[in-house]
N, C-alpha and C positions, 0 to 999 in steps of 0.2 A: 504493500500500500504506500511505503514512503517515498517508491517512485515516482507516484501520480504527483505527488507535491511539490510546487513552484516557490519557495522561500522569493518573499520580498523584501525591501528594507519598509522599518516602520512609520518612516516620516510619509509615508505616499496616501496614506489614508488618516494622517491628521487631515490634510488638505479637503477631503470632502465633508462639504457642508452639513448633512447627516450622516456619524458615525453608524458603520456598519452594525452588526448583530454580529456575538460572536458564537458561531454555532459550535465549535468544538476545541476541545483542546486536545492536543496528539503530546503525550512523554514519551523522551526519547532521551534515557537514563545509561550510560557507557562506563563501562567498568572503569578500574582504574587507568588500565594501558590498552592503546587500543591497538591492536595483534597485527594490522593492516601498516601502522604506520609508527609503528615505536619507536624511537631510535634507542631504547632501553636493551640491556641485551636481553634474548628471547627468555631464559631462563628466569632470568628477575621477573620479566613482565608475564609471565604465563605462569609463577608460582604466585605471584602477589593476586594476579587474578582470582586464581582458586582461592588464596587463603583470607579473600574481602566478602564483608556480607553487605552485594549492593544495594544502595540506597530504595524504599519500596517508591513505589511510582504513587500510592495515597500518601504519602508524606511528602511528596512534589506537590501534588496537587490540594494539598489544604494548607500548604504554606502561599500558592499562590492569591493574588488578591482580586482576580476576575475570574468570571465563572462563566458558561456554557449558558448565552441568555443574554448574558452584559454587554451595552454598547461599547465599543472599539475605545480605551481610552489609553492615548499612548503614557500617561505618566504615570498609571495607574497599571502599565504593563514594564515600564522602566523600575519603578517601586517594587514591583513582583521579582525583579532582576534581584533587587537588593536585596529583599528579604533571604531568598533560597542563598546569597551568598553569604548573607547573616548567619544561615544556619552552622555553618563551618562546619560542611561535610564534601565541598565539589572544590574540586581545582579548578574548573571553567562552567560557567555560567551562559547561555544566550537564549533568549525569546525572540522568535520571529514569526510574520505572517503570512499565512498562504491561501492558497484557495483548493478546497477539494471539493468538485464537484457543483463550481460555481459558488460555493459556500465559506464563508470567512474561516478561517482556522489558526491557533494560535499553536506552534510547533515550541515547545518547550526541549531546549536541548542541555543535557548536562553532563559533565563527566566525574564521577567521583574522586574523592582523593582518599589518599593510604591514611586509615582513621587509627590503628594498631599502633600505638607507638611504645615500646621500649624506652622507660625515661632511663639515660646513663649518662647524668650532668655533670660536667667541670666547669668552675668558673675563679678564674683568680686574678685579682687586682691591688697591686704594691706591695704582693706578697700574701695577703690573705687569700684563705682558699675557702670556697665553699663544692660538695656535691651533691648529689642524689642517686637514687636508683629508684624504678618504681615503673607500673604498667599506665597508660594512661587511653582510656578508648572513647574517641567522639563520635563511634556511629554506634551503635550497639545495636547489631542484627539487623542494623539498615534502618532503623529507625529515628535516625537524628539524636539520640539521645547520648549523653556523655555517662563514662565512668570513669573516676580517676583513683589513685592509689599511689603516694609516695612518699620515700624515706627523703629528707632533705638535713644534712649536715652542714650548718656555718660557724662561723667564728663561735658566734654564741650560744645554740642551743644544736637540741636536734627534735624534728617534727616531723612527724607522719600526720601523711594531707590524706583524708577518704571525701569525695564530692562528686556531687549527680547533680546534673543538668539535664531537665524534659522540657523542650519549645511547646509541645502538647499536651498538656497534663490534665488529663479529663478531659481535653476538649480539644476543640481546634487550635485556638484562640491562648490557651493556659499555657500559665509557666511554673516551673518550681524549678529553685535554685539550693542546694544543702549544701553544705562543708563541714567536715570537722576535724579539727586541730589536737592529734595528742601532743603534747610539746614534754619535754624535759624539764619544764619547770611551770607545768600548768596544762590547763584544755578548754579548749574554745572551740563551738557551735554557732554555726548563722543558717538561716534560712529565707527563702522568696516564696512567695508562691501570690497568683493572681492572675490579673489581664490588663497586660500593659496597652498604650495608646500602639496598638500593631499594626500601622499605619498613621499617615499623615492626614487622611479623612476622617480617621476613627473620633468617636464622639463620648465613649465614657473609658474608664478607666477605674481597678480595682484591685489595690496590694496590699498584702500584709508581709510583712517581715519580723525578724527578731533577731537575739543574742543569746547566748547565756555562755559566761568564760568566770573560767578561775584560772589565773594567770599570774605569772610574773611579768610588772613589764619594765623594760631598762631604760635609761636615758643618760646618752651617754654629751658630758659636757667637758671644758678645757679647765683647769685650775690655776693659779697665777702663775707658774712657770711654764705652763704650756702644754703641759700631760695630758692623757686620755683620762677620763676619769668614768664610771659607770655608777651611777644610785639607781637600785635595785625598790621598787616599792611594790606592792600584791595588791593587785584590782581583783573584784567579784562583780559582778555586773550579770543584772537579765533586763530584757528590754522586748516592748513588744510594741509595735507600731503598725498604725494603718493608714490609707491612703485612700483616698477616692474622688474622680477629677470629670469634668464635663465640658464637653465643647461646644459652645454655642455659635460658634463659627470653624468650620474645619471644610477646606477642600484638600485636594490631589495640592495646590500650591502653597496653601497655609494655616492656622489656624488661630482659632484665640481658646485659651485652655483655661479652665478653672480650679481650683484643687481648695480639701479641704481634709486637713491630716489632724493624727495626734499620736501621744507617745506616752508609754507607761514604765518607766524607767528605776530599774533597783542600782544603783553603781557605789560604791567605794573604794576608797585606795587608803593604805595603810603599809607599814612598816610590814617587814616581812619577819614573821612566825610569831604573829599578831594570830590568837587562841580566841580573844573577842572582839569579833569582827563589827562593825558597824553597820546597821541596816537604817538604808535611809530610802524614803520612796517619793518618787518625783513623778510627775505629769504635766506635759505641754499639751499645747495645741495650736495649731496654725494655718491661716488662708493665703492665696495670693491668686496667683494669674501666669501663665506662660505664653507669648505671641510670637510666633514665628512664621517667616516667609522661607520653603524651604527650596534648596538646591542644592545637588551634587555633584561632582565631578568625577570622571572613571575618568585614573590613570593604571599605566603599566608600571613596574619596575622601581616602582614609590619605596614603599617599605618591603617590598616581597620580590619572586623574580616569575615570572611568564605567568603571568594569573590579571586580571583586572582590578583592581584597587578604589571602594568607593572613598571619597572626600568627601567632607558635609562644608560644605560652602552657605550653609542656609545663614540669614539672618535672626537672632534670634533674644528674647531679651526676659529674664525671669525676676519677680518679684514674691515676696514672699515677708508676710511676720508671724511671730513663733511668739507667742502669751507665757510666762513661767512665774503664774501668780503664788502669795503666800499660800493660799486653802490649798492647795496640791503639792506642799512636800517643801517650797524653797523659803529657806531662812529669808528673813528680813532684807540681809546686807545682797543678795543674789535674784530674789523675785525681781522681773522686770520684763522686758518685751525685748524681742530679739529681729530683726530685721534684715533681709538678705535679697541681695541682688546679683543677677550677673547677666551677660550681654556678649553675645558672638559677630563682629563686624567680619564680610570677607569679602573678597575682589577676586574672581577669579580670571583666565587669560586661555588661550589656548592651549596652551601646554605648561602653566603652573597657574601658582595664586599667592594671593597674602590673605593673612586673617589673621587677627585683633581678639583676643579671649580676655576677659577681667572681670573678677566675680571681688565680692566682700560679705562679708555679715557681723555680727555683733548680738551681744546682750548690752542693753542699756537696764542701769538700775539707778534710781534715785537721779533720772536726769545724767546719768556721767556714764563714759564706755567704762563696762567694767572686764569683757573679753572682747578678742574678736579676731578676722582675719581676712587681710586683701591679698589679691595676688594677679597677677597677670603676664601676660605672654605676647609676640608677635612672632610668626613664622613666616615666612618668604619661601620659596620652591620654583624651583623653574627647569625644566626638561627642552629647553629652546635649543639647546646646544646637543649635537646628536651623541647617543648614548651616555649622558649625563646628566645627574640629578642633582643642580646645585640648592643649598640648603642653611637657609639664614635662620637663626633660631635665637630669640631673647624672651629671657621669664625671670621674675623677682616675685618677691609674695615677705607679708610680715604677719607675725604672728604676737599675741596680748594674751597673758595667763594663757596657755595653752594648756590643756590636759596631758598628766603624764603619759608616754606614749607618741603625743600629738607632734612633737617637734620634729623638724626636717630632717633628713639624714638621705643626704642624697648619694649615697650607694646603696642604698634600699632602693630609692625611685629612681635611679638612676636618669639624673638630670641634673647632673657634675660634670669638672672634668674626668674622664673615661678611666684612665689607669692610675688610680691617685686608690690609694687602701684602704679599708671597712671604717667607715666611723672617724676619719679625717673633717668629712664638714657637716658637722650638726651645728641646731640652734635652732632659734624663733626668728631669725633673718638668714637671706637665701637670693642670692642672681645667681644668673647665670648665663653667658653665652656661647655659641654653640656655631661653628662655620664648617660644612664638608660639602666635598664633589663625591656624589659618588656615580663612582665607574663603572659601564659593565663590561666584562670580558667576553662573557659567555651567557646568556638566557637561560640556556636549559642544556647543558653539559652531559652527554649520553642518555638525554631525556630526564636525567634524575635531578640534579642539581643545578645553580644558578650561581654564577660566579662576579665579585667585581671587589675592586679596590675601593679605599676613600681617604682622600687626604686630610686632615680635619685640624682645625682650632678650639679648645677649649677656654674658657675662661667663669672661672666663677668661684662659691663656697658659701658660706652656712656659719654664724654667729649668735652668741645671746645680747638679747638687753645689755647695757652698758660695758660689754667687751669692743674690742678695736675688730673691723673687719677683718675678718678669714679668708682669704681669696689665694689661688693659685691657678694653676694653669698649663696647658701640653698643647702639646705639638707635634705631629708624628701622622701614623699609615696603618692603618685599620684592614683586612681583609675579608671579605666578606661571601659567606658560603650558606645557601638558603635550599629547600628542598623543592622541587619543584610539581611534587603528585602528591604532597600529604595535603591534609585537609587546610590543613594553616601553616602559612609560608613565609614563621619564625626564622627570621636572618641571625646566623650565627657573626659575632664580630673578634674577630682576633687583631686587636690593636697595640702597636709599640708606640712610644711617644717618650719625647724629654719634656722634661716637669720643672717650672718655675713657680714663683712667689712662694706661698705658705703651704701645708698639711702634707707635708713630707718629710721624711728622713733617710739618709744614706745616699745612695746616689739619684741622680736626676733623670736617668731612664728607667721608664715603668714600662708593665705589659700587662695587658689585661684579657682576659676572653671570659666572655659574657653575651647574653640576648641584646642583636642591634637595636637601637635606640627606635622608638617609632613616633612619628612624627605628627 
């Protein structure tokens, strides 16, 4: 049958004045390697074959967002593109239309990707080393559903991660998201579950979440000669939250959201082998508004290598306040109202973009900030220049009483300079910038791999309150190795660099290998 079909490009039928009917839609779901045209060797591609369970064709088809019935609507078949690549189960994604039998038809084409991963991680920087070992599976029987399992070894502790993720969870439309953390020095539980806004026309919205952890958490700061120092304190915390939102304006290009949350909150922190613990019980609640004009941009070779890449280009801008009266748990000096905003400017181009991110919030009590935290970022990218992704990156943020735990440490979020060691730049203050080309060598390397170099500048670091800035800095060549048929196409970065200004010791060439930075 799929000869009879004439694939067209989709812009041909925006143009007519009444959108067609769409009378069917055809899946057309491809293993991982396709046998005809591999450049993988045959043995890899015809054993990985067998040993995939591929994706079912009703899990295409209820992630899609038009149905057998629906007028023709190209952003709402573009959205559809998005979504199924949201689901992080396909290496390649496209929806096209055709006619069978004089009849509109919407050919859904996918190829899956190798969901079975083997976690066996090294990663080390200025000498610290962290690894793992563990299984971790994002399709589970073709069902889009995730399961994960692993041992993670760092400087600091060691943690076994177990986490399930279902896009479907009772329904089409449902989600649940679990984790949970045994740690070496505590355990920690989070959960999702509901129906988020799954699309950009969608009009209600419905989550609940939670916590529950017994934990140690560390916070590691500088002492007046310079040292690393760690304060150890023991959080207990359970928390239960809901959420539920309506659009009283939502199309395919924008919407205006409403929301109206609240939060049931047990937390303390205490000295560790602390026998009487403290139980204290808090409850917020808070409203606001989200308005967004939304757009995307598909790039190649952005963060990943031979796969399409979506960008959120949308304009977008969030408000929000958070009530934290005395009758619900807060002492006098802390009850007050909490206020938050944030805002996405972006410019896109034919083959890159800039975009403007900057968010704040606070508790205000008794008239004066008494927490809070701003932060923002500009990114630049441009692909103009052939097989090169050059890449402007600036971000700062400040942090007011932060909760233990809460303070930056940018070798966790890694938004540092790159080979600078564990625990070098923390604090409640934090820049950083960030310059590379990256190059590609190779696309898809024996069909498996994706290969390229990136030359790069660092500059940045992480301070408290009335300390002198922390800043340092590299300079060096990154290499860069990404898979090209798993589901998710995590770029591996093995980077050397010489190191200037502050948060090092010994000599001034670092190296580091860790997850490329994603932009």
């Amino acid at each position: 049958m799929l000869g009879l079909l004439t694939a067209r490009p989709l812009d041909r039928l925006t143009a007519q004045s009444v959108p067609p009917t769409i009378d069917t839609i055809i899946v057309v779901n491809r293993n991982v390697f396709d046998l005809q045209e591999a450049d993988a060797p045959s043995f890899i591609a015809r054993l990985a074959n067998r040993l995939h369970a591929r994706t079912r064709a009703g899990v295409i088809r209820s992630t899609l967002l038009v149905n057998p019935g629906d007028r023709y609507d190209s952003a709402r078949v573009a959205e559809s593109e998005r979504a199924l690549r949201n689901l992080y189960v396909f290496s390649r994604v496209r929806i096209d239309t055709t006619r069978l039998d004089g009849r509109l038809a919407l050919r859904v084409a996918t190829t899956d990707g190798w969901s079975t991963k083997p976690q066996i991680g090294y990663s080390s920087a200025g000498g610290d080393v962290t690894w793992m070992v563990g299984l971790v599976e994002d399709n589970l029987f073709g069902t889009a559903t995730s399961l994960t399992a692993v041992y993670n070894k760092t400087p600091d502790r060691r943690i076994f991660d177990l986490g399930h993720v279902n896009p479907h969870f009772f329904s089409r439309r449902g989600w649940l998201q679990a984790k949970y953390s045994n740690k070496s020095d505590g355990n920690r539980g989070t959960w999702l579950v509901g129906v988020p806004f799954y699309e950009t026309a969608a009009r209600r919205a419905f989550l609940t979440d939670g916590e529950a952890a017994s934990e140690r958490v560390l916070v590691f700061r500088r002492d007046t000669l310079g040292r690393s120092v760690v304060d150890t304190v023991e959080r207990r915390a359970l928390r239960v939250g809901i959420a539920a939102a309506f659009a009283p304006r939502a199309t395919t290009e924008g919407y205006l959201r409403l929301w109206l949350a609240g939060q049931w909150r047990r937390e303390n922190f205490d000295s560790v082998g602390t026998t009487a613990f403290r139980r204290s019980l808090f409850g917020t609640v808070g409203v606001g508004m989200d308005v967004g004009h939304v757009r995307f941009q598909v790039l190649e070779r952005f963060n990943s290598y031979a796969r399409r890449e979506d960008v959120d280009m949308s304009q977008l801008v969030h408000v929000g306040v958070w009530a934290a009266p005395r009758a619900w748990g807060y002492p006098s000096g802390e009850a007050g109202v909490g206020p938050e905003v944030s805002a996405q400017l972006a410019a896109p181009w034919r083959r890159g973009f800039a975009v403007l991110r900057a968010a704040a919030n606070g508790v205000l009590t008794a008239g004066a900030l008494d927490s809070g935290r701003v932060a923002g970022a500009f990114t630049v990218a441009s692909q103009n220049l052939r097989h090169q992704t050059l890449i402007l990156h600036v971000e700062g943020a400040h942090l007011r009483r932060a909760k233990p735990g809460n303070e930056f440490d940018l070798w966790n979020s890694q938004n540092g300079p790159r080979v600078f060691g564990i625990h070098e730049f923390t604090g409640t203050r934090m820049v950083w910038l960030a310059l590379e080309d990256r190059v590609l060598v190779a696309d898809d390397l024996w069909g498996l791999i994706g290969v390229g170099v990136a030359p790069f500048l660092d500059y940045g670091g992480a301070w408290y309150a009335g300390e002198p800035a922390r800043l340092g800095g590299d300079v060096g060549l990154s290499l860069r190795i990404g898979p090209t048929r798993a589901v998710r196409g995590d770029v591996a970065d093995m980077a050397v660099g010489y190191r200037f200004g502050k948060g090092f010791a010994g000599s001034r060439w670092g190296f580091a290998i860790r997850k490329g930075v994603r932009y």
